[in-house]
Legacy VTK file of the C-alpha trace (Angstrom):
# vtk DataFile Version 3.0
C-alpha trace
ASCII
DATASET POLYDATA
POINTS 141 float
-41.198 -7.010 35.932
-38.341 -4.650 36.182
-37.004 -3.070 39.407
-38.726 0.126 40.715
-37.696 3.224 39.623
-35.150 4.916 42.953
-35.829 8.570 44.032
-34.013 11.256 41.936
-33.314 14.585 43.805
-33.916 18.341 42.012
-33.616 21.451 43.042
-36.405 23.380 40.990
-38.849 21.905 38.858
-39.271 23.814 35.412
-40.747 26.851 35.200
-41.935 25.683 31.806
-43.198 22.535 31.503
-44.227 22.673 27.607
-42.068 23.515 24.752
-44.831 24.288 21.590
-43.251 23.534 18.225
-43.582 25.739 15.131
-45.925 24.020 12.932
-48.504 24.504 11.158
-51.335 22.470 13.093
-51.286 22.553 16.439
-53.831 19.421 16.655
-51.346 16.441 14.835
-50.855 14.311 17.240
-47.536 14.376 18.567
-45.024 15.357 21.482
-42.070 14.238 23.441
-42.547 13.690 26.934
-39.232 14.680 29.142
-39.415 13.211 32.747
-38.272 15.724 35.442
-35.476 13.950 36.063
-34.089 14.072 32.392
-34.640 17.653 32.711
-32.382 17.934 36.116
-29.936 15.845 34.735
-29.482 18.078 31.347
-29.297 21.168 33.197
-26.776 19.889 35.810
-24.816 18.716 33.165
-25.113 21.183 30.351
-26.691 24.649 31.998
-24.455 24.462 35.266
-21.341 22.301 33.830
-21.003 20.221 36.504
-19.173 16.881 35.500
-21.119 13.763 35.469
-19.776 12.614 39.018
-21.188 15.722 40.584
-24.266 15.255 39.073
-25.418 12.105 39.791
-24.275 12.858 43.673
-26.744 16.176 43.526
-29.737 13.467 42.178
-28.370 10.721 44.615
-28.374 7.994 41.960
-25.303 6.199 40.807
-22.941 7.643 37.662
-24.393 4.607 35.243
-27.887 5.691 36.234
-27.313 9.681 35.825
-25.728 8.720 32.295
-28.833 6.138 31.265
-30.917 9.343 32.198
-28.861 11.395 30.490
-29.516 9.577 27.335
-32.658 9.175 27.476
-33.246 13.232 27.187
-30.858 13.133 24.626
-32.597 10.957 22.407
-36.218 12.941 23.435
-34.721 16.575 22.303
-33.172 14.822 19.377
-36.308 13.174 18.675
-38.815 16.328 19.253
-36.286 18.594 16.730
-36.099 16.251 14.001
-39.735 14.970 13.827
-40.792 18.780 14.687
-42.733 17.297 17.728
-43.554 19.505 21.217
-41.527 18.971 23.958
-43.746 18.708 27.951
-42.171 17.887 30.907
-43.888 16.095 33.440
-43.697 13.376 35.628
-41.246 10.517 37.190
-40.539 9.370 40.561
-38.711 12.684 41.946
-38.350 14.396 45.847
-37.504 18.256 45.086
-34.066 19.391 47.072
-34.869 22.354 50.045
-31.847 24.476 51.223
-31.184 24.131 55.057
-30.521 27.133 57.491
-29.907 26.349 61.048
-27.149 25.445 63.088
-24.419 23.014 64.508
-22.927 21.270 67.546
-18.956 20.678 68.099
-19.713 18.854 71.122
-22.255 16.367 69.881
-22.485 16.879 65.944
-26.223 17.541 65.991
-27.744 19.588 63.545
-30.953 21.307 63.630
-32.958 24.292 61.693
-33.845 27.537 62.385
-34.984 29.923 59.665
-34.209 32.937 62.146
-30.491 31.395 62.097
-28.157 34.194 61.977
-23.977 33.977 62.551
-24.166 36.542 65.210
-27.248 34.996 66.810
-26.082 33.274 70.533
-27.973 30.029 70.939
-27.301 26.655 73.036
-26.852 22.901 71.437
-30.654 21.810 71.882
-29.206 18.102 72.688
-26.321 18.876 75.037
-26.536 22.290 76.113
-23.058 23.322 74.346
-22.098 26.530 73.495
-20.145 25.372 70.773
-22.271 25.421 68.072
-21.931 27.025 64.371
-23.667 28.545 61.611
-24.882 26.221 59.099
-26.031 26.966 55.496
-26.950 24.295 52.887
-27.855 25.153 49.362
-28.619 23.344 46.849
-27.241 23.155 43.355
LINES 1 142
141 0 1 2 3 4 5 6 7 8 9 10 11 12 13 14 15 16 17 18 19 20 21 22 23 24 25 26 27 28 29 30 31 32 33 34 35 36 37 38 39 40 41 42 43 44 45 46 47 48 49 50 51 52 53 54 55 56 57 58 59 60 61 62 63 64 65 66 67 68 69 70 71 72 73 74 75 76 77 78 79 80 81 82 83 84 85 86 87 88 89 90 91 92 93 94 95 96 97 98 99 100 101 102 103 104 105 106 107 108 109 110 111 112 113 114 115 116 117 118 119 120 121 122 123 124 125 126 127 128 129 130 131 132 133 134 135 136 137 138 139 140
């Protein structure tokens, strides 16, 4: 029995999770199935051109694992254009990535968020009562 699969992060699933080939019958059997992850990691890598370092950080898994899940899509999209097969994506152990809007203490280096969070906005350190506190913005890639 082989290790459990770790948590890859992603922005946005899809917004189309089925890729229809062109032939003839619609009903032969056949398509690729492309994990969520191998999506992530081909459009990290090839859509935003982010080096493979970078990648792997945005998915928090290691660089061997980013480039093992790399390869796997390869070998799906190489598989689905050659055989002529549809292409779905679906599935695989994944937590989707939220931007963060809030603020931050100098005093005590909490953080905390607040959707009204504006950089004119006054506002207090909830933990410590500082005044010294910042504007914080997190997006995701």
């Amino acid at each position: 029995m082989g290790r459990q699969t770790s948590m890859r992060y992603v922005k946005n699933p899809p917004s189309n999770f089925y890729f229809p080939s062109e032939k003839e019958d619609p009903s032969v059997d056949g398509f690729v199935g492309l994990t969520v992850a191998e999506f992530e990691a081909m459009r990290l890598k090839h859509f935003i051109s982010l080096n493979q370092k970078e990648s792997a950080e945005n998915m928090s898994v290691s660089q061997p694992t980013f480039s093992r899940i790399l390869d796997k899509a390869h070998q799906k999209i190489t598989q689905a254009l050659i055989e002529g097969k549809d292409i779905r994506v679906y599935g695989g152990n994944i937590n989707l990535k939220k931007g963060f809007k809030g603020y931050g203490c100098l005093n005590c280096d909490e953080e905390w968020k607040d959707e009204l969070a504006t950089k004119e906005r006054k506002v207090n350190c909830p933990n410590c009562d500082s005044i010294k506190v910042y504007y914080l913005v997190r997006e995701p890639l």
